[in-house]
Every structure is written in structure tokens, then in C-alpha cells.
C-alpha positions as CSV (number, residue, x, y, z in Angstrom):
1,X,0.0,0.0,0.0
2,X,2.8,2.3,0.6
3,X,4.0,1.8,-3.1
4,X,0.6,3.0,-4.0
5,X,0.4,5.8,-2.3
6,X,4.0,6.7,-3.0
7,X,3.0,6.7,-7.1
8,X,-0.5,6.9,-6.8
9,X,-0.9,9.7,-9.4
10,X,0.5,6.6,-11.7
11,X,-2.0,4.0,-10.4
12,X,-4.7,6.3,-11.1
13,X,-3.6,7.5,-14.6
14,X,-3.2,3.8,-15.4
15,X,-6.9,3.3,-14.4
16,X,-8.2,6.1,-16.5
17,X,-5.8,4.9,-19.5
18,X,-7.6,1.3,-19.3
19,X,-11.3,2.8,-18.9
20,X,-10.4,5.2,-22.0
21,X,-9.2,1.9,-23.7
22,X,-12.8,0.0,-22.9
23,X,-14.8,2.9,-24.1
24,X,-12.4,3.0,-27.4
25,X,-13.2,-0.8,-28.3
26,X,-16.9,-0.7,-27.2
27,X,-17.3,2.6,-30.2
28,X,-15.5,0.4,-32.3
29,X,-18.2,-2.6,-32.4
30,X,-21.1,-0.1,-32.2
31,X,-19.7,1.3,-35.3
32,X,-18.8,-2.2,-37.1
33,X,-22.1,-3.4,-36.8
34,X,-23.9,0.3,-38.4
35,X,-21.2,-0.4,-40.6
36,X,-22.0,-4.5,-41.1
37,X,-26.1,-3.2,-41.7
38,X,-25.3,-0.8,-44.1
39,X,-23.3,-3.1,-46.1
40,X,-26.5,-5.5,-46.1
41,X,-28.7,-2.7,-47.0
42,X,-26.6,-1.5,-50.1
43,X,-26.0,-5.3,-50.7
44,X,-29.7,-5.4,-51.2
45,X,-30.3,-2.4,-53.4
46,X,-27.6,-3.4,-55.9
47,X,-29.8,-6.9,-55.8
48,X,-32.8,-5.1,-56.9
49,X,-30.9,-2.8,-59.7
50,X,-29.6,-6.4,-61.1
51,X,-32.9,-7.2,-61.3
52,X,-34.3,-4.3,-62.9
53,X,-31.4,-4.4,-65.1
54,X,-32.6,-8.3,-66.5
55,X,-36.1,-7.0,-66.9
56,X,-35.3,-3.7,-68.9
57,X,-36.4,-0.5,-68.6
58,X,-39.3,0.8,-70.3
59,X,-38.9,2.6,-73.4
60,X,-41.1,4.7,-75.8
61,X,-43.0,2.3,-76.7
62,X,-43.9,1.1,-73.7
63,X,-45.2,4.4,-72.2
64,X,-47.1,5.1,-75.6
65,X,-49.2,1.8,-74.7
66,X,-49.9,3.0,-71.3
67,X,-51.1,6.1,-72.3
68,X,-53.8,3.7,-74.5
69,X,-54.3,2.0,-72.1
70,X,-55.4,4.9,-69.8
71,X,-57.6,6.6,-73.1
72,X,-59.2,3.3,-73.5
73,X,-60.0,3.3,-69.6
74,X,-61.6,7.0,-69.5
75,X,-63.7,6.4,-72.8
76,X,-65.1,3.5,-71.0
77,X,-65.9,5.4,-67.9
78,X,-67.7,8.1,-70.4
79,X,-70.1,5.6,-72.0
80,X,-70.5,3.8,-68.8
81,X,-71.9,7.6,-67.9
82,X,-74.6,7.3,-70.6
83,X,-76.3,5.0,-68.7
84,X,-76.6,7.3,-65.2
85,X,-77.9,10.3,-68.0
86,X,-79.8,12.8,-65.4
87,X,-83.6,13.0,-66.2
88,X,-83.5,16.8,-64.9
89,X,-82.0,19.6,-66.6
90,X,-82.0,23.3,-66.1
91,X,-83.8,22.9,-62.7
92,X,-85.7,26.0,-61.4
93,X,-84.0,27.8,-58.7
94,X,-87.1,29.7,-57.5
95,X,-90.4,28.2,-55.7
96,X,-92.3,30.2,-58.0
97,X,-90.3,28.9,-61.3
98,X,-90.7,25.3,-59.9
99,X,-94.4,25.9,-59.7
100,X,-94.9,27.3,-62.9
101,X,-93.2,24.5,-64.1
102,X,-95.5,22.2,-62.0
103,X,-98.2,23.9,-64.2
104,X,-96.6,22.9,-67.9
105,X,-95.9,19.5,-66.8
106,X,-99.2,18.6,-65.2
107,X,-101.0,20.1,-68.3
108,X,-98.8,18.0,-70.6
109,X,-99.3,14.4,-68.8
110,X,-103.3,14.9,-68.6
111,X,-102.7,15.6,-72.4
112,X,-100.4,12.4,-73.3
113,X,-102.8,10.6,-70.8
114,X,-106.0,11.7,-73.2
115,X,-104.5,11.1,-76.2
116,X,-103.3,7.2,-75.4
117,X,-106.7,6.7,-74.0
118,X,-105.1,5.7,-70.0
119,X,-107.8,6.4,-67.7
120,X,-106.3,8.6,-64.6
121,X,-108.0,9.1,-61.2
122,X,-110.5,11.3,-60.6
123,X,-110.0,14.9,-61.6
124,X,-107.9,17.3,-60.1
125,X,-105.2,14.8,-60.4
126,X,-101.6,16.2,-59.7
127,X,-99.4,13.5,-60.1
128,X,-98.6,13.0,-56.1
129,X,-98.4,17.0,-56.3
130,X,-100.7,18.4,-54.6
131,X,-99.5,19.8,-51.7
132,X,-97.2,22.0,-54.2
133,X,-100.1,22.5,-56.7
134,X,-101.9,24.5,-53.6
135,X,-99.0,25.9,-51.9
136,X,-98.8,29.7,-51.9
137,X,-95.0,29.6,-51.7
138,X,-92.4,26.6,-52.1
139,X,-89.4,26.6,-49.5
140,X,-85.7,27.3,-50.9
141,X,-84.5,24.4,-50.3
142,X,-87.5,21.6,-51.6
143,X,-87.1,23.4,-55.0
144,X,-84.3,21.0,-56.5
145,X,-85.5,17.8,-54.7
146,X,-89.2,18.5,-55.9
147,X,-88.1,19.6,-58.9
148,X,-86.0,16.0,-59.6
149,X,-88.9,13.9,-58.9
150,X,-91.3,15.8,-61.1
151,X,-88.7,15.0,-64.1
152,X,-88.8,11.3,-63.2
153,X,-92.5,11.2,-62.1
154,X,-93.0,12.6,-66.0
155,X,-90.7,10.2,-67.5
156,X,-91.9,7.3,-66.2
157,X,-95.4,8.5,-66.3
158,X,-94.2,8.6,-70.6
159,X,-93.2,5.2,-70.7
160,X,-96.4,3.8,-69.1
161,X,-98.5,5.9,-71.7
162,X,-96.6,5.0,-74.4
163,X,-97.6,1.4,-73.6
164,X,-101.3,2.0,-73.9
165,X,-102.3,0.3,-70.4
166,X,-105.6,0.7,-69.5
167,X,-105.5,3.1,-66.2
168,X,-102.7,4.5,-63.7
169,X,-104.8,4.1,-60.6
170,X,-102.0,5.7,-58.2
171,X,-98.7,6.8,-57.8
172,X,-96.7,7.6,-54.8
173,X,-93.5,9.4,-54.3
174,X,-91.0,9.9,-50.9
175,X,-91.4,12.8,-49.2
176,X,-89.7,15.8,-49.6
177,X,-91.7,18.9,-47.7
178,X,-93.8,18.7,-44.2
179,X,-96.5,19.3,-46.4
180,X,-96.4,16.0,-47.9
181,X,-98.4,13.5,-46.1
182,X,-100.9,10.9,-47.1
183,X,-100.9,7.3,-47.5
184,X,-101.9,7.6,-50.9
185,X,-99.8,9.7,-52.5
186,X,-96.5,9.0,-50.3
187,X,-94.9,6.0,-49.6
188,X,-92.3,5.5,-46.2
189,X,-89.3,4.0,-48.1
190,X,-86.1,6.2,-48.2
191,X,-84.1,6.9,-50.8
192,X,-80.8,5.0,-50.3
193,X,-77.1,6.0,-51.2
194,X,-73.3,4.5,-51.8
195,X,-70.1,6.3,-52.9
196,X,-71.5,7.1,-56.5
197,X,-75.2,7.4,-56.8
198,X,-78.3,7.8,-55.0
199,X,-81.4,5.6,-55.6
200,X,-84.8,7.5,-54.8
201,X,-88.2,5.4,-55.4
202,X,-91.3,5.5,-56.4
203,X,-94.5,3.1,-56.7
204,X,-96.9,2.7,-59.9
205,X,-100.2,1.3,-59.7
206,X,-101.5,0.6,-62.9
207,X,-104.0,-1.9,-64.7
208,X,-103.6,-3.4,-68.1
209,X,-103.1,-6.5,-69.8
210,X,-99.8,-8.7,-70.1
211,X,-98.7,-7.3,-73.2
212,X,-99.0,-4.1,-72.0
213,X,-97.2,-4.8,-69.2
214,X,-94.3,-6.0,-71.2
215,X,-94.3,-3.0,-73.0
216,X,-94.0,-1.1,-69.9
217,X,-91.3,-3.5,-68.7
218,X,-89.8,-3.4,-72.7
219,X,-89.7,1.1,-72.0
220,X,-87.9,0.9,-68.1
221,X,-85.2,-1.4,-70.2
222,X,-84.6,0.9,-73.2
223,X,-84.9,4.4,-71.7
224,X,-81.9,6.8,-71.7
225,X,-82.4,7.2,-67.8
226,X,-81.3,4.7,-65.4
227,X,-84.6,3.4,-64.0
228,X,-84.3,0.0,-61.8
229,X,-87.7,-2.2,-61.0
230,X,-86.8,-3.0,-57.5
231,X,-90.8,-5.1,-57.0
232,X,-92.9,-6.0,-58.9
233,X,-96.5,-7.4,-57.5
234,X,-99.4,-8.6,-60.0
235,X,-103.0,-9.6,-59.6
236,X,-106.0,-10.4,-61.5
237,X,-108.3,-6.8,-61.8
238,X,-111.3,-7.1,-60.2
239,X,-113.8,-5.3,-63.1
240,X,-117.2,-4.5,-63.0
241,X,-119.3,-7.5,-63.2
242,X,-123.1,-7.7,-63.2
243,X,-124.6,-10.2,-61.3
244,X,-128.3,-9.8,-61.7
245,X,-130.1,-10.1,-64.8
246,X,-131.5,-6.6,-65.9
247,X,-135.1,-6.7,-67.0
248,X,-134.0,-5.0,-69.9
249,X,-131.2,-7.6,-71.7
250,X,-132.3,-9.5,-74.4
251,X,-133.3,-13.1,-73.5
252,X,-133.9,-12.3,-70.5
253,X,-137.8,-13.5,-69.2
254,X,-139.7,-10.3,-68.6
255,X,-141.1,-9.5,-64.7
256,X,-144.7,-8.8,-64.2
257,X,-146.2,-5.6,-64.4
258,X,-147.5,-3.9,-61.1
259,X,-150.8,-4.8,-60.8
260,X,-150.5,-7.6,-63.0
261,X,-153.0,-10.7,-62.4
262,X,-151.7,-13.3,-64.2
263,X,-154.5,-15.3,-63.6
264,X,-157.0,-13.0,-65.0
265,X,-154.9,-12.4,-67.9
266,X,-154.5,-16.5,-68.9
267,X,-157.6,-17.1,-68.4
268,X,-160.2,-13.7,-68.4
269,X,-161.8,-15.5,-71.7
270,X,-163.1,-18.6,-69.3
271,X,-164.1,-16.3,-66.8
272,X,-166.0,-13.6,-69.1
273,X,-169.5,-15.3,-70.5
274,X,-170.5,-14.2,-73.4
275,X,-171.8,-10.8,-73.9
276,X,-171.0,-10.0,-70.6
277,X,-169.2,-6.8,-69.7
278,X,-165.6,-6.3,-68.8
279,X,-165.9,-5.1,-65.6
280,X,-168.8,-3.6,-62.9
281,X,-172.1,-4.8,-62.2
282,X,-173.6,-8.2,-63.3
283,X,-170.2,-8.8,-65.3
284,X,-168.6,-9.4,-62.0
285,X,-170.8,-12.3,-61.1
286,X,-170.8,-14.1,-64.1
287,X,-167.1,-13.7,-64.0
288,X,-167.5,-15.1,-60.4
289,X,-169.7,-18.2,-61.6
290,X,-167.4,-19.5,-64.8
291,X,-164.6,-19.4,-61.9
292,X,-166.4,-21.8,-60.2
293,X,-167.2,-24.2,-63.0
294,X,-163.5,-23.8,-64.3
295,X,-161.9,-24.6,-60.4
296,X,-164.5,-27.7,-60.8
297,X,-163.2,-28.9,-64.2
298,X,-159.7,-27.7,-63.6
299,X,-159.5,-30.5,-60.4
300,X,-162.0,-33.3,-62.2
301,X,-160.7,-32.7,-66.1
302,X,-157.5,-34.7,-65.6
303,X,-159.1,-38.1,-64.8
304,X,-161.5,-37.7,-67.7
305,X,-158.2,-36.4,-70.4
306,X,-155.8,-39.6,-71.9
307,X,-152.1,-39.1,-70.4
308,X,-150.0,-37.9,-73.2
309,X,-146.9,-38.9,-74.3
310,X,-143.6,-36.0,-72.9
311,X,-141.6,-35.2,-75.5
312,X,-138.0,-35.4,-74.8
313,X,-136.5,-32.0,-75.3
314,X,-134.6,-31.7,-78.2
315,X,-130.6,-32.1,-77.6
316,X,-128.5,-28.9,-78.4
317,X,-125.1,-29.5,-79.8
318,X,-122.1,-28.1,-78.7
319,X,-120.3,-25.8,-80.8
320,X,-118.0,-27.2,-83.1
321,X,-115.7,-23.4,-83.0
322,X,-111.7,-23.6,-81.7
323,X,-111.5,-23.8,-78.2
324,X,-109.8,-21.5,-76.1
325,X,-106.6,-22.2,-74.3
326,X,-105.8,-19.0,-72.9
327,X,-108.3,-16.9,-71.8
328,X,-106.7,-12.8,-71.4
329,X,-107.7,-10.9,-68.4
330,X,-106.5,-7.6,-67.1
331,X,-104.0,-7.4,-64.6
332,X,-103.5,-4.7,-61.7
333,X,-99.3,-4.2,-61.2
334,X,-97.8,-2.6,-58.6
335,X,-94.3,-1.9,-59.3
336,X,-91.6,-0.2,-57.4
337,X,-89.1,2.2,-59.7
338,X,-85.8,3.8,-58.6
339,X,-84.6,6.3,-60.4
340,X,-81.0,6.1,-59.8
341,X,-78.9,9.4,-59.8
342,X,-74.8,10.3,-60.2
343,X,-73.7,12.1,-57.2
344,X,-72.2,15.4,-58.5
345,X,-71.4,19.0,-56.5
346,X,-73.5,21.1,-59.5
347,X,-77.0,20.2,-58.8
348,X,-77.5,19.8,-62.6
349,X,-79.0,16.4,-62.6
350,X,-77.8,14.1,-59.8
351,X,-77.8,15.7,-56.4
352,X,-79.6,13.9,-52.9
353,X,-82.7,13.7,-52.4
354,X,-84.1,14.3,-48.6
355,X,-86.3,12.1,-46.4
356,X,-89.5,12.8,-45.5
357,X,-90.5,16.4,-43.6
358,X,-86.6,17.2,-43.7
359,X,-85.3,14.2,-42.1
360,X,-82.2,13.1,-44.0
361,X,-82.2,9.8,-46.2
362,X,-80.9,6.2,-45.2
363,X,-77.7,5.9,-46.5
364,X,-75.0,3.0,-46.8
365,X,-71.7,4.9,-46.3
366,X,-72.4,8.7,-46.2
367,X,-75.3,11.2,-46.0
368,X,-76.5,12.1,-49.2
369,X,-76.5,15.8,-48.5
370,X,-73.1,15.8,-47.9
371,X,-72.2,14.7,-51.3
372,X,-74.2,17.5,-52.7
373,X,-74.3,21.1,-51.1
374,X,-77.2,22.3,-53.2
375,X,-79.9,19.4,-52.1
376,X,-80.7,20.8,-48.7
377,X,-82.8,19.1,-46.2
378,X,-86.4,19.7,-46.9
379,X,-89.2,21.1,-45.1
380,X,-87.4,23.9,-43.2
């Protein structure tokens, strides 16, 4: 110990000399080993430009096919667009230019209706537009909503008169303003939406027979608009059929008259004698006394006549006319439409459509409002 303390400024510079020397070699691996990953990581970039090197790079003739490739894509997206066409165009941005609109298009369907002889409900029909038809002023925001569905109300209405059914007997629509209530004229489903477009429906009632139904069905397939038949219900129309014979048809057996006496009338020779009056007086008895002697003979005569012979009734033959396989009877369809629209930010022809009294659609992934700005909720 006394050699320690007699160098000790050695002993202790030794010390820090070999903790110095640990440090040193403990750098050193930390900084092989960075050194040893980065070897690895170049090692593996020069794999992948080997490999790029085999394959080639691409040249000028290469990126001209890409760029076909890519025109070829977007002219497929634009005809796909043909299909999604918007039924409304140049929609009215004012209550009162939606309901002078209201007024052109309602004249024109009672018109197409008239002239392809389709019976319509009972006059003042509006089309499942009422409430607007007698509104004094149209909110703001229904204007574009309301005015969508009276474009596809008036195309589909087209289709189904250019079919020649018999009768529409209703329509219903989803509702748009408060005002719009009824069971008749507005349905509960909501229009329903995705990334791209919205799907708003609407119900038909109409009666007609099958051929007019596939024409109506033949119309949906090759319109310009994108109109999907989401149900489809038939039934057998229930017409007018008499079931009591009318005095009046031909054939028919006629009723007696009111203060008719059929007995009298078969028989008022028997009961007149000859010479006597009609009526009044002594007429009356004599009329009183052949009754007699007639009741007498009518209940003795039978035993005192020969039996004869019945005749069998003669035997009718059947027609000998094509029989009929198929008889054709009108048919009462119920069929639910959607009229499906392209979302877009321009209100021009796509654009939501709200629920009912303002509340917003049912929608799959995001409100339909917030695709487009300029459909508003309704009823405010």
C-alpha cells in the first residue's frame, strides 16, 4: 500500500488509461455493426438494380401503350356515364319557377294521358303534387329535390302511356316537404345511397293486360335514364261484373207488371160469359160463376183427359268453333321504380334527395347531403 500511495498519481492514470481503452473498443463494435447493416442494405439495393437491369427499362413504346391503355379506360368510364344520364335539366332555382313549371308539366301528362286513351284518377289529379299545386309559396331548399322527382315522375309517367295500359290508378313518391303526407300519394321507403349514386323510389299502380305490361317492362329497359324495377306485384283486376239479370237484356224472361193478375190475364176469356161486360155490375158475377165451373173442371178434367206422351227436349249440340286455351284478363301491377342518380357538387341532374319532412335519407356509407351542397334538407 505504501508503493501505492507513494505513485498513486501513476496508479490512477493507469486506471483512467484502461477505462479510455474499454470505451475506445466498445465505439469500435457499435460502429462495425452500423457499418455491417449498411453493407447489407446496399447489398440489397444493388440486388434489386440487377434485377431491374434483366427485366429492362421501359422505353417509348412502352409508355405510348400505357397512355392507350389509360384513353381506352376513361372512354369506357364516359359511356358507362350514358347510362346514369340525369332526367332533370336546367332545374328552377325559385319556388315560384318550380311551380310554374309544376303547371306545364301537369297540363302536358293529362294531355299524353287523353290522347293514349289511359284512364287517370278522378279529376284534379296532380301527379302525387298536390301539396305543391296549392301551396302559396315553395321553401328554398325543396325546389331542387321536388323539382327532380317531377322530371322522373314525368318520364316514367311517358313510358307507361306509351304502352297504352288501360288506367294508372296511383302513384306515390318519398317525401320531400312537411306538407307532404298521405298514405296515398306518399310511400315511407327512403331513398338509399353509396359512394357514387343515390337511388330515390317510387310506386306505380297501374292496370292493363300482359302485353301491355311487357311494354311497360320493354320502356324501363330501353330508356336513356337509369330506371331500376326493385318489386314487382301482380294480380287479377277485379272489373265491373253484373250479377243480376236486368229486365231490360235480351233473352232475359220479362217481370210482371204492377198490378199484373196473371190469372186473369190466362184465363179472363173462361171467366167472361159471353156478352158480358168487362168489368162492374152483373159482369162481376158471371165472371164469379165461370170461376167456379172452371176450379170444378180444372181439379175433375185430368181423370176424364188420356195421359199424353212427354216429348223429350230436343238435344243442343255443342259448338263445333276452336277452343280456347288461354283466356286474357287484365291485370292490376304494382311496381316499385328507382330512379337512380350520379352524385355530383353542381345540382344539374344528380344531387340527394331528402327524407321525409326534412329528415335526412338512409344511406349506406355517407349522407346524401353531404355529397351534394345544393340538395338541402327539406321542409325547413
Amino acid at each position: 500500500m505504501g508503493w501505492i500511495k507513494k505513485n498513486l498519481f501513476w496508479v490512477v492514470g493507469g486506471l483512467v488509461a484502461v477505462g479510455l481503452l474499454g470505451v475506445s473498443f466498445f465505439y469500435l463494435y457499435v460502429n462495425m455493426q452500423k457499418e455491417k447493416q449498411l453493407d447489407e442494405e446496399i447489398a440489397a439495393k444493388l440486388a434489386k438494380r440487377e434485377e431491374a437491369q434483366k427485366v429492362g427499362v421501359p422505353g417509348k413504346d412502352a409508355i405510348e401503350a400505357t397512355k392507350q391503355d389509360q384513353q381506352r379506360v376513361e372512354k369506357l368510364a364516359g359511356s358507362t356515364l350514358d347510362f346514369f344520364r340525369p332526367v332533370a335539366r336546367d332545374l328552377p332555382k325559385s319556388g315560384s319557377a318550380f311551380q310554374s313549371r309544376l303547371d306545364v308539366v301537369l297540363d302536358v301528362l293529362e294531355k299524353s294521358a287523353e290522347a293514349s286513351a289511359v284512364a287517370l284518377p278522378p279529376k284534379p289529379y296532380f301527379f302525387t303534387f298536390k301539396p305543391q299545386k296549392e301551396a302559396v309559396q315553395i321553401d328554398a331548399p325543396n325546389v331542387v329535390p321536388l323539382s327532380m322527382q317531377l322530371a322522373e315522375i314525368s318520364a316514367i309517367c311517358d313510358i307507361i302511356f306509351k304502352s297504352k295500359v288501360n288506367a294508372i290508378d296511383n302513384i306515390r313518391r318519398m317525401p320531400i316537404a312537411k306538407d307532404d303526407v298521405g298514405p296515398n300519394e306518399f310511400h315511407d321507403k327512403k331513398a338509399v345511397t353509396n359512394a357514387l349514386t343515390i337511388h330515390v323510389p317510387y310506386e306505380f299502380t297501374f292496370r292493363g293486360l300482359s302485353s301491355e305490361l311487357a311494354a311497360v317492362l320493354d320502356g324501363l329497359a330501353k330508356s336513356p335514364y337509369c330506371f331500376l324495377i326493385k318489386a314487382l306485384n301482380i294480380e287479377i283486376s277485379n272489373g265491373a261484373s253484373a250479377t243480376s239479370v236486368d229486365s231490360t237484356t235480351p233473352g232475359a224472361p220479362p217481370g210482371p207488371m204492377p198490378g199484373h193478375d196473371p190469372f186473369r190475364s190466362r184465363y179472363g176469356a173462361l171467366l167472361r160469359s159471353p156478352g158480358a161486360p168487362a168489368a162492374g155490375g152483373d159482369g162481376d158475377a158471371a165472371a164469379s160463376a165461370a170461376a167456379s165451373r172452371y176450379s170444378m173442371m180444372q181439379r175433375y178434367g185430368r181423370f176424364m183427359q188420356p195421359q199424353q206422351p212427354e216429348t223429350p227436349p230436343p238435344t243442343v249440340q255443342a259448338p263445333k268453333g276452336p277452343s280456347i286455351l288461354l283466356d286474357e284478363k287484365q291485370l292490376r301491377v304494382t311496381m316499385t321504380i328507382e330512379a337512380v342518380r350520379l352524385k355530383d357538387s353542381k345540382g344539374t341532374g344528380g344531387g340527394a334527395a331528402t327524407g321525409a319532412a326534412g329528415n335526412p335519407p338512409k344511406t349506406t356509407r355517407k349522407s346524401a347531403t353531404q355529397a351534394d351542397p345544393t340538395a338541402a334538407e327539406g321542409g325547413n
